[in-house]
Steps between C-alpha positions, in 0.01 A plus 500: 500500500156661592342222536785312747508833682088495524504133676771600722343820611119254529730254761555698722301517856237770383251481829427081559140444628506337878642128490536248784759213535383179686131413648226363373258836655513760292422511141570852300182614605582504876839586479349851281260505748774504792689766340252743436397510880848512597508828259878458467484411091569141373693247733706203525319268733700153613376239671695399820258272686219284414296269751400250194243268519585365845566775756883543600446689824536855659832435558564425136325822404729691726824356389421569135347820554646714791787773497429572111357852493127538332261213370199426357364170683182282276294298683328253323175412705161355437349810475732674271823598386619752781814647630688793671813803443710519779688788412763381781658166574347187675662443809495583859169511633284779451565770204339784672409848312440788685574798256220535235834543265575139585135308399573407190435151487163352401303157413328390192294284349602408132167274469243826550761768435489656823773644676483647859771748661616529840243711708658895597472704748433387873178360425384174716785549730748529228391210360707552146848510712491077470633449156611129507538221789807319468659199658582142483159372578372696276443549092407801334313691746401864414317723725385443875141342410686352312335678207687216270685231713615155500602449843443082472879440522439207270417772245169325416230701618442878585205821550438828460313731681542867447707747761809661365435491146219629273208744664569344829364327764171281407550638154452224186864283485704412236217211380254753477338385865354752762486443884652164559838315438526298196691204522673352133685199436881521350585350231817643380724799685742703249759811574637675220748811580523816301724626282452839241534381117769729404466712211750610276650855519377819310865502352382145361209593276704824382801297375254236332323770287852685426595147345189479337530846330896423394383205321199652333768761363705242387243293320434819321823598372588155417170501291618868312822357434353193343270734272788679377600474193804251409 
């Protein structure tokens, strides 16, 4: 009985690291990595859209991607493995931020470990207020420089030059490179969205050791009784 009652209580959901359904992007690593700048605890990343070898198109990106709340978005480039949070959905045309409150997205770069937030305050004209550039004729496009954009519609080349994420205007980009745009080649384009792993309930783990202690007391009576003289 203890022992059936010990595997039952060691199936149960007790706090699953991140995991990620579909792609070919992330590995553990990344999706850890992803979770831990999100700050939210582990996550349930799946993968709704992915360019594959030969580019699907803008269009294609928006149709799998729009209207589903937050995403992570991996670029695959020649450079690097890089990405973005939108922390709202694609869609429309410009996601614009003008509360401080409201900047929480950010880009990365999974190759170098780097991750840059949106800029605060009213610096550079406000410059953090452009969180993502949306649109048909457009991929994933985040920030007005675009800090981290692939605006080729045939999702097959993009840049980034520094303006509404990071330390701002001029600042070093999300490859590391000061003062001038950097332009990257795509090879793949993946969105995942976001879901919280969900943990079991205090209630749970209280139940599981009450079991536990019931059939440790019953193991030990049924072992007196045995010792007893016939």
């Amino acid at each position: 009985m203890r022992k059936l009652l010990a595997v039952l209580c060691l199936s149960l959901p007790l706090g699953a690291a991140t995991t990620w359904t579909g792609g070919v992007l992330l590995d553990q690593a990344g999706a850890d990595q992803l979770a831990a700048w999100l700050g939210e605890g582990d996550l349930v990343l799946t993968n709704v859209f992915s360019s594959g070898p030969v580019a699907n198109g803008s269009t294609a990106f928006h149709a799998a991607s729009d209207n589903l709340g937050r995403t992570f978005v991996l670029i695959e480039t020649d450079l690097g493995l890089v990405g973005g949070y939108d922390p709202q959905s694609w869609g429309g045309f410009y996601n614009i931020t003008i509360p401080d409150a409201e900047r929480t997205a950010f880009i990365f770069n999974l190759s170098t470990a780097v991750k840059e937030a949106q800029v605060l305050g009213p610096s550079n004209s406000n410059a953090g207020q452009y969180q993502t550039v949306n649109g048909n004729a457009y991929g994933p496009v985040f920030g007005l420089g675009y800090d981290l954009g692939v605006a080729d519609g045939s999702l097959t080349s993009g840049d980034a030059l520094t303006y509404s994420y990071g330390a701002g205007y001029n600042t070093p980009n999300i490859f590391g490179v000061a003062f001038t745009r950097t332009q990257f080649s795509v090879v793949r384009i993946e969105t995942y969205t976001i879901s919280d792993v969900a943990t079991p309930e205090p209630a749970t783990f209280g139940l599981c050791g009450l079991a536990l202690a019931i059939g440790a007391a019953l193991t030990r009576k049924r072992s007196k009784q045995q010792a007893m003289p016939k």
